[in-house]
C-alpha positions as CSV (number, residue, x, y, z in Angstrom):
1,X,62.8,205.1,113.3
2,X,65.0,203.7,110.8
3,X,63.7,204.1,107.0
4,X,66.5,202.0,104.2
5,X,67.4,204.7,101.6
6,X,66.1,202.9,98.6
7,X,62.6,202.5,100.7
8,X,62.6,206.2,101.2
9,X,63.3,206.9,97.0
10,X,60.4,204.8,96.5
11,X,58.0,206.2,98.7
12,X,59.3,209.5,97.4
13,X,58.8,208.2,94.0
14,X,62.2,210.0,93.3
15,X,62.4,206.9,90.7
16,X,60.4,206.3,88.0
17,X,59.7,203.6,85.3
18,X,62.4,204.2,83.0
19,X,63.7,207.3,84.7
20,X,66.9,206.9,87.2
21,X,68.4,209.3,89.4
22,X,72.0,208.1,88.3
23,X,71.2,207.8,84.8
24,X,74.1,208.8,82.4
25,X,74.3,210.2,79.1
26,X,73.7,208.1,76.0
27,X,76.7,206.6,74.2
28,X,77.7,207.8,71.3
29,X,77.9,211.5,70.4
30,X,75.2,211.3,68.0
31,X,72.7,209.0,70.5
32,X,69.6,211.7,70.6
33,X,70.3,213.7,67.4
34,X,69.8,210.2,65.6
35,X,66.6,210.2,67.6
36,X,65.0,213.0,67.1
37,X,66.0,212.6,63.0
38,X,63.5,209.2,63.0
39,X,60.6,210.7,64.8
40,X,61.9,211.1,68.3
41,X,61.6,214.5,70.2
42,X,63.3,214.1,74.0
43,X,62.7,216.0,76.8
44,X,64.5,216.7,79.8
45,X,63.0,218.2,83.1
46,X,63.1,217.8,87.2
47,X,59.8,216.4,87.4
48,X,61.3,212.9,88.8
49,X,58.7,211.6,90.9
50,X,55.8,209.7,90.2
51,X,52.9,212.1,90.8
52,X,54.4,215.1,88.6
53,X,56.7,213.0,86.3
54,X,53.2,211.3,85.6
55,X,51.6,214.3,84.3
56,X,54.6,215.4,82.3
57,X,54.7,211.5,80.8
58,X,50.5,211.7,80.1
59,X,51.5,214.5,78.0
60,X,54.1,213.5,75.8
61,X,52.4,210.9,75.2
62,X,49.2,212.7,74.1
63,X,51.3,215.2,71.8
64,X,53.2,211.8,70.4
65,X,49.1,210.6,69.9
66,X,48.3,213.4,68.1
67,X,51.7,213.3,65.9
68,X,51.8,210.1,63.3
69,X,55.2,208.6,63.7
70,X,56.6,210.7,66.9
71,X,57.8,209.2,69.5
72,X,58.1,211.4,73.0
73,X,61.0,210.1,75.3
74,X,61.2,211.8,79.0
75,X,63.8,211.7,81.4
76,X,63.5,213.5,84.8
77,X,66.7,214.5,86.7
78,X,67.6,215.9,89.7
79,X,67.8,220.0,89.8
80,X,72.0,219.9,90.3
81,X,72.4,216.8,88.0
82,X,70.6,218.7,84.9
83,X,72.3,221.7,85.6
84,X,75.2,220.0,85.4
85,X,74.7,217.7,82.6
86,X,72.4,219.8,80.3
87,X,75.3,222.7,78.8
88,X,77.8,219.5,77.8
89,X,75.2,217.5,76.9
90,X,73.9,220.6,74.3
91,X,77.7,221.3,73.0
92,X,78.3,217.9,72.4
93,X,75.2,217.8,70.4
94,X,73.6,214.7,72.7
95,X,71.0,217.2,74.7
96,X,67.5,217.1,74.3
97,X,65.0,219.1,72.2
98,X,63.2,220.6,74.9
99,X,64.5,221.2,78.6
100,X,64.0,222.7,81.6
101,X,67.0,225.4,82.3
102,X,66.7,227.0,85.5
103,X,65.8,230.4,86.0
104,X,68.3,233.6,85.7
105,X,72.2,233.2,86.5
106,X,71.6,230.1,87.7
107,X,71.2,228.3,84.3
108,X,69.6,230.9,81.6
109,X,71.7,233.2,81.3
110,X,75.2,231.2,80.8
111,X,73.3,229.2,78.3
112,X,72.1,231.9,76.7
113,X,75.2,233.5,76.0
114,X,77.2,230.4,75.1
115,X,74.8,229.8,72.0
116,X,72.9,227.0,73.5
117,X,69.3,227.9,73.4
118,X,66.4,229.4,71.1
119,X,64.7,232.4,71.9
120,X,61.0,232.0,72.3
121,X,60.5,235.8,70.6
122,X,58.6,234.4,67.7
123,X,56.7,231.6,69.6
124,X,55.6,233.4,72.3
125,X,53.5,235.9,70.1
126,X,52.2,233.2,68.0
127,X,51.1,230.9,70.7
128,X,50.1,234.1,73.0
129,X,52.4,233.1,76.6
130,X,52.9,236.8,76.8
131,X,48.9,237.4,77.6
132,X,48.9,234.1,79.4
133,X,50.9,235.0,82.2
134,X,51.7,237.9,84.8
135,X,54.1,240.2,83.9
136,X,55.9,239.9,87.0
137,X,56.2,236.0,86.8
138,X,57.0,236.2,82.6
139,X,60.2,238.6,83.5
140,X,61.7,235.7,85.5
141,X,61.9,233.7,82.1
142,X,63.4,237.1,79.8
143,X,66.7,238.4,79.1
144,X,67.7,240.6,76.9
145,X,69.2,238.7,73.2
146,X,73.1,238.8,73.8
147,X,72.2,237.1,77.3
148,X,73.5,239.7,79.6
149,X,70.5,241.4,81.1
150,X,67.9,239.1,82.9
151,X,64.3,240.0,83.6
152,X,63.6,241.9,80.1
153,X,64.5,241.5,76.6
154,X,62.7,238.3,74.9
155,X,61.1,235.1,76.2
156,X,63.7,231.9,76.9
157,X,61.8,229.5,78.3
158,X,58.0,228.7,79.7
159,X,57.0,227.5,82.5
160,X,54.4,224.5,83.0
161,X,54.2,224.9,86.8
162,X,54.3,228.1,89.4
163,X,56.2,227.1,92.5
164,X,55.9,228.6,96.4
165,X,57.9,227.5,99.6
166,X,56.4,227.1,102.2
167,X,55.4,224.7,105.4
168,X,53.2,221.2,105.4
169,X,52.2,220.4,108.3
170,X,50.3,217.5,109.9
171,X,46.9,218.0,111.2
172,X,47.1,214.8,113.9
173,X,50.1,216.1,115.5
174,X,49.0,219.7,115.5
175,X,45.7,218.6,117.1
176,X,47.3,216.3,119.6
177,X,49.6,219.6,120.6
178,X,46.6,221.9,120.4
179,X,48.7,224.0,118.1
180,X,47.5,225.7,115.3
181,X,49.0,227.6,112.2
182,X,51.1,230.5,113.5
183,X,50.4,233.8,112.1
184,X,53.9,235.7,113.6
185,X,56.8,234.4,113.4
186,X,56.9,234.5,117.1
187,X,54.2,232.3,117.2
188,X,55.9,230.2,115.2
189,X,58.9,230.1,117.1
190,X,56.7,228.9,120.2
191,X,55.1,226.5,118.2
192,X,58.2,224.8,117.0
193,X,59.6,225.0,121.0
194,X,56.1,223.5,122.0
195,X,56.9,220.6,119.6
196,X,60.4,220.1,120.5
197,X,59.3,219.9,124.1
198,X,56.8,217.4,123.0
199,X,59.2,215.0,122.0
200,X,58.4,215.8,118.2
201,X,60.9,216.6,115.3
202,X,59.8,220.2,114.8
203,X,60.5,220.8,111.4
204,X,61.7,218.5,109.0
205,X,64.7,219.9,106.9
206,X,67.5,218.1,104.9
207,X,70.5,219.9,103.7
208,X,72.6,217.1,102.4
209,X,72.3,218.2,99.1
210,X,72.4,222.0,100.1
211,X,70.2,223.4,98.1
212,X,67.0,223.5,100.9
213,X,69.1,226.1,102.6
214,X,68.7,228.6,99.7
215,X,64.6,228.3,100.4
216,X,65.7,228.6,104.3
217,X,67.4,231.5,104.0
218,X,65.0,232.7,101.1
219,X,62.0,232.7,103.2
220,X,63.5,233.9,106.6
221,X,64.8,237.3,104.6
222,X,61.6,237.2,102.9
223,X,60.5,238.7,106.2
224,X,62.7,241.7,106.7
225,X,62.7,243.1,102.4
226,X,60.5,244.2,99.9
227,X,59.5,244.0,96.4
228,X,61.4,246.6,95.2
229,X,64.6,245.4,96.9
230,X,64.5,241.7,95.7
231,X,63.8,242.4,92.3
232,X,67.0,244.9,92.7
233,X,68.8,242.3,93.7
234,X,68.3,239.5,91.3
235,X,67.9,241.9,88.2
236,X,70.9,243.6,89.1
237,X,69.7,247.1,89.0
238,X,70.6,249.8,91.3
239,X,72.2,249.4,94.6
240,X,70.8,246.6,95.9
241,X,73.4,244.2,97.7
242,X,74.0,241.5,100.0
243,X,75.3,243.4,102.6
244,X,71.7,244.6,103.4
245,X,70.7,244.3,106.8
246,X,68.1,242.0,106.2
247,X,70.7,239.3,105.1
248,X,72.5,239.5,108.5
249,X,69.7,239.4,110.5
250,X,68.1,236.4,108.6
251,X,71.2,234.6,108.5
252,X,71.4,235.4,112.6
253,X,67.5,233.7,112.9
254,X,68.6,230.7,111.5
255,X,71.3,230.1,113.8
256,X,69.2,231.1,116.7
257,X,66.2,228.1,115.4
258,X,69.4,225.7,115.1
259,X,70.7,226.0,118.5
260,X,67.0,226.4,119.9
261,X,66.4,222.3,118.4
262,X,64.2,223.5,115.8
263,X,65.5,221.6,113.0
264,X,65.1,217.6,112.4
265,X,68.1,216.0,114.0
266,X,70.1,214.8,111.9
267,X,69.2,217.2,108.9
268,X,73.2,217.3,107.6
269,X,73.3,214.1,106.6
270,X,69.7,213.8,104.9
271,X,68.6,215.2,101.6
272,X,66.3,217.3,100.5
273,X,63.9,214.7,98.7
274,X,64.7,211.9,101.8
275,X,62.8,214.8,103.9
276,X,60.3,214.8,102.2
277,X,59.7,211.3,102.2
278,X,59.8,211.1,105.9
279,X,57.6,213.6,106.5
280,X,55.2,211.4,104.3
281,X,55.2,209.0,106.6
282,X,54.7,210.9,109.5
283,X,57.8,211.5,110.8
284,X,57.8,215.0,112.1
285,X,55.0,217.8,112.1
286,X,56.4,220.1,109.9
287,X,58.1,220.0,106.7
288,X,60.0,222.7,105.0
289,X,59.5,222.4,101.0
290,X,58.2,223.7,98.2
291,X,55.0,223.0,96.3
292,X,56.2,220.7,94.6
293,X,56.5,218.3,97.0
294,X,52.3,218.3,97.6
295,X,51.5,215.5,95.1
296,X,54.1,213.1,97.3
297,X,53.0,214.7,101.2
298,X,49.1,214.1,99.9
299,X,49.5,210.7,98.6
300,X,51.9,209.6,102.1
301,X,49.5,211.4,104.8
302,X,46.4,211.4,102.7
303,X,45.3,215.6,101.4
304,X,42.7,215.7,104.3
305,X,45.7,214.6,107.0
306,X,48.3,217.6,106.1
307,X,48.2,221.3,105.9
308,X,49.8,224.0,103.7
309,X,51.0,227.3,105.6
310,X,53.5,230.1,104.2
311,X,56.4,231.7,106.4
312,X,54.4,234.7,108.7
313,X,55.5,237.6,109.1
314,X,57.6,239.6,111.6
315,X,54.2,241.3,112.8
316,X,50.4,240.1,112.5
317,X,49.9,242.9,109.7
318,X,53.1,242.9,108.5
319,X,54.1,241.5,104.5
320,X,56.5,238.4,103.6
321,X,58.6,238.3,100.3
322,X,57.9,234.4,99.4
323,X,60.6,232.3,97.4
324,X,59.5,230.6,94.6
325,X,57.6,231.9,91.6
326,X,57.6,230.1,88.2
327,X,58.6,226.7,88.1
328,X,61.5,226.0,86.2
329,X,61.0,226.8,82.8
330,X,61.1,224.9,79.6
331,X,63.3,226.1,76.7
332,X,64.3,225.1,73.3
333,X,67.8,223.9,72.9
334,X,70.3,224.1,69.7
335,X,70.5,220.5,69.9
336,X,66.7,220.7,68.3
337,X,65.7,218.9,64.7
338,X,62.7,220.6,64.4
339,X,62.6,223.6,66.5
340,X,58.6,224.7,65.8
341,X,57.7,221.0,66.9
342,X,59.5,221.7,70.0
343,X,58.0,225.1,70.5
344,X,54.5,223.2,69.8
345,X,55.5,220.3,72.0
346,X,55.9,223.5,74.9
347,X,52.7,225.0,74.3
348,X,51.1,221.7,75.1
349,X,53.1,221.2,78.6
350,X,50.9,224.7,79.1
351,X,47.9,224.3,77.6
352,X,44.2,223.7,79.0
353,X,44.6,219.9,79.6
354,X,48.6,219.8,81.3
355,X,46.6,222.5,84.0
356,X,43.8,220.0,84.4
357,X,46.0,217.2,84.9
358,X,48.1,219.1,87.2
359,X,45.5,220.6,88.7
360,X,44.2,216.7,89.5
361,X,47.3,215.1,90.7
362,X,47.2,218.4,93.6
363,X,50.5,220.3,92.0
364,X,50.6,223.6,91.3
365,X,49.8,224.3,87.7
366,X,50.9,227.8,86.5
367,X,48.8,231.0,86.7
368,X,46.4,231.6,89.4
369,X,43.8,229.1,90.5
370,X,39.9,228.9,89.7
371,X,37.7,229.3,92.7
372,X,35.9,226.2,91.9
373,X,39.2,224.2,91.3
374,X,40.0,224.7,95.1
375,X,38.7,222.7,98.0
376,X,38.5,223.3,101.7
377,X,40.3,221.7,104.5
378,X,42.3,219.7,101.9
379,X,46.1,219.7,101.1
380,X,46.0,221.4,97.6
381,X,43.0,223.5,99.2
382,X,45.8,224.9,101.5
383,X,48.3,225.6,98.4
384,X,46.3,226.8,95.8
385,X,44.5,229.1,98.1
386,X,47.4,230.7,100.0
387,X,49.1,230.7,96.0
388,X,46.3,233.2,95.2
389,X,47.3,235.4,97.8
390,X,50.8,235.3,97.3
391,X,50.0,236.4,93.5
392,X,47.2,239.2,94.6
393,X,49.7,240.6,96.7
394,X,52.9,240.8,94.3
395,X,54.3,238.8,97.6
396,X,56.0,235.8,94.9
397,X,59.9,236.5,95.8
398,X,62.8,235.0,93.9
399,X,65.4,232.0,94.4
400,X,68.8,234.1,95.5
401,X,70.5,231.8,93.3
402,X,69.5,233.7,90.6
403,X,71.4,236.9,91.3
404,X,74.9,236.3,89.9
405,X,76.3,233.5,87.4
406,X,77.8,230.4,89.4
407,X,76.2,231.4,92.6
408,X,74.6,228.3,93.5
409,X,78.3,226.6,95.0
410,X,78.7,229.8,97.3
411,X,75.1,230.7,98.4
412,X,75.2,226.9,99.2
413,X,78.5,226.5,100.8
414,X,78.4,229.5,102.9
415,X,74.8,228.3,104.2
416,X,76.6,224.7,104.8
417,X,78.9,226.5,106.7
418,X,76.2,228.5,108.9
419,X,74.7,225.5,110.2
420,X,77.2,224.0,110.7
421,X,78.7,226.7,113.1
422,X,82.0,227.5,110.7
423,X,80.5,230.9,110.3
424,X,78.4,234.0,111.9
425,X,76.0,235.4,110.2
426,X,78.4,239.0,109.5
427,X,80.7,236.2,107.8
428,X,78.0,234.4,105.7
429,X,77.1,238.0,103.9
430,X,80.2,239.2,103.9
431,X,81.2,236.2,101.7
432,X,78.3,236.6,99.6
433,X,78.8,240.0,99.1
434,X,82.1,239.5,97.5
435,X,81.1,237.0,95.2
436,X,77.9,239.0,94.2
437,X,80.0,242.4,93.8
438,X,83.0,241.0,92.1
439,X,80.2,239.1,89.3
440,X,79.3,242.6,88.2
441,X,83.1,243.0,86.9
């Protein structure tokens, strides 16, 4: 089946009114700070498609409702093209008031150091986020005030959304198979043979843009580790490495599943977000994403048609390390007129109505989930219930990104470079052990 790009960004809703993937910086160096000095307060996030861009938009434009004379611009981006854009945008004093700024060593902490963001210390106490979330989710938005320890210290950023990978699934082809969810990985492993035999695309998985690898290899090491060791890892503390056994023997499972045929064919020359829209329209039976992706999977297959499962563990009673977590937080940037509107402006993208509206549109909101907000044998039924468990279970992992400043280009690379056969699985760690270790210098 054959599926024009531009067809596949639409159905995806990867492009919204007034919102373009391509989109570049205004002219002039002082385009938003002009802005935001007549009433304007812009905001920049990764909620680019039309189901959670929506929500985000509804928002702004209630706050703007509730402000005389403000005026709320969004723009959503992609996740590389904000992490790219966002520092120079912010030195050059053309960012936005409020952004998103991925988690850890991935964004935060650079940021942080180079004098680019407001710490949330004061906010956070007045607006109570501390009591509002877990602990262990609230760490992944804290460093320390010079920058330099992440997972402590004060608050940076806040999150609107909680986020877990997982695996959609669709219900017709599972029930024309007579499969059902797998509850071992070696169940799942027969499953996704049974499928390939079938003549189906097993799991759908694009790695054009790299970064679905990181969840790949997330989930599959999630598996083999623990609590203790993952928060090692990303927080830096102790001895925890990448030279860990359970590195090697995930990265060796994923080239066993891509010379067994279990991925899409194809899948190095298709993106992340393209996936996603395939799978929407029933191409394949399962699809490899994060929960994010629900509002776009319920609205293509209908939320009675598709399923929600997490990766299962080695063994039936045995425990699985899940990536995902908060959803990228929001933060304040330096580029900011006013920065208690911009605080205020946050504490709405959390309050009681954004986790209504989130709620409604079958995302993820952030916390856990009321009982009566969930609904069997439906799509965000799926989600929000196996959400609860992840959280009940101090089972929500981390993005391995995180771990070490300018680690997304080598994680990445080295994965490219795994499926595509250039290297073992010894290699692979061996690599990202020396970028990790020589980060500590």
């Amino acid at each position: 089946m054959h599926i024009d790009r531009r067809e596949l960004l639409k159905r995806s809703g990867i492009v919204t009114a007034g919102v373009a993937i391509g989109a570049t910086l205004p002219s002039g160096s002082s385009a938003v700070a002009a802005a935001q000095d007549t009433g304007t307060l812009a905001f920049w996030d990764t909620l680019n498609d039309e189901v959670r861009g929506g929500v985000v938009e509804s928002l702004g434009e209630s706050f703007a409702a509730s402000h005389d004379g403000l005026t709320v611009e969004h723009r959503g981006w992609t996740t590389d093209e904000l992490s790219a854009t966002l520092p120079r945008s912010v030195d050059s004093n053309q960012g936005p008031a409020v952004s998103q700024v991925n988690n850890g060593e991935a964004l935060a902490g650079p940021m942080i150091r180079g004098g680019q963001l407001v710490s949330l210390a004061p906010y956070a106490e007045q607006y109570g986020w501390i009591d509002r979330f877990a602990p262990g989710l609230l760490a992944r938005n804290m460093y320390s005030a010079d920058g330099k320890v992440f997972g402590e210290g004060e608050v940076w950023g806040i999150s609107a959304e909680s986020e877990i990978v997982g695996f959609y699934y669709n219900k017709q082809i599972f029930a024309d198979n007579g499969l059902s969810v797998p509850t071992t990985i070696a169940e799942f492993e027969t499953l996704l043979g049974a499928l390939r035999e079938a003549g189906q695309e097993p799991l759908v998985f694009g790695n054009l843009d790299k970064w679905q690898a990181i969840h790949l290899y997330g989930e599959m090491q999630g598996t083999m580790t623990t609590r203790e060791f993952l928060d090692n890892l990303i927080y830096r503390r102790g001895e925890a490495a990448f030279d860990d056994k359970s590195f090697v023997d995930a990265a060796a499972k994923i080239t066993e599943w891509n010379e067994a045929g279990y991925f899409m064919q194809g899948f190095e020359g298709i993106n992340g977000d393209d996936a996603t829209a395939l799978f929407a329209t029933g191409a394949g039976a399962i699809l490899l994403q994060g929960s994010w992706a629900a509002g776009t999977v319920g609205e293509g297959l209908g939320a009675e048609n598709v399923g929600f499962f997490l990766m299962p563990p080695l063994e039936a009673s045995g425990a699985v390390m899940h990536v995902g977590g908060v959803g990228i937080p929001y933060s304040i940037t330096t580029n900011a007129a006013d920065p208690a509107l911009a605080a205020e402006f946050i504490d709405h993208l959390v309050s009681e109505e954004a986790f209504n509206l989130f709620i409604e549109a079958g995302s993820l909101p952030s916390g856990e989930i009321p009982a009566d907000k969930i609904v069997a044998d439906t799509l965000s039924g799926d989600l929000y219930t196996n959400w609860n468990a992840t959280l009940e279970a101090d089972a929500v992992g981390h993005y391995l990104d995180w771990a070490a400043p300018d680690f997304y280009d080598t994680l990445t690379g080295t994965l490219q470079e795994l499926l595509g056969g250039q290297k073992n699985a010894q290699q692979v760690v061996d690599t990202l052990q020396q970028f990790y270790a020589a980060s500590f210098a």
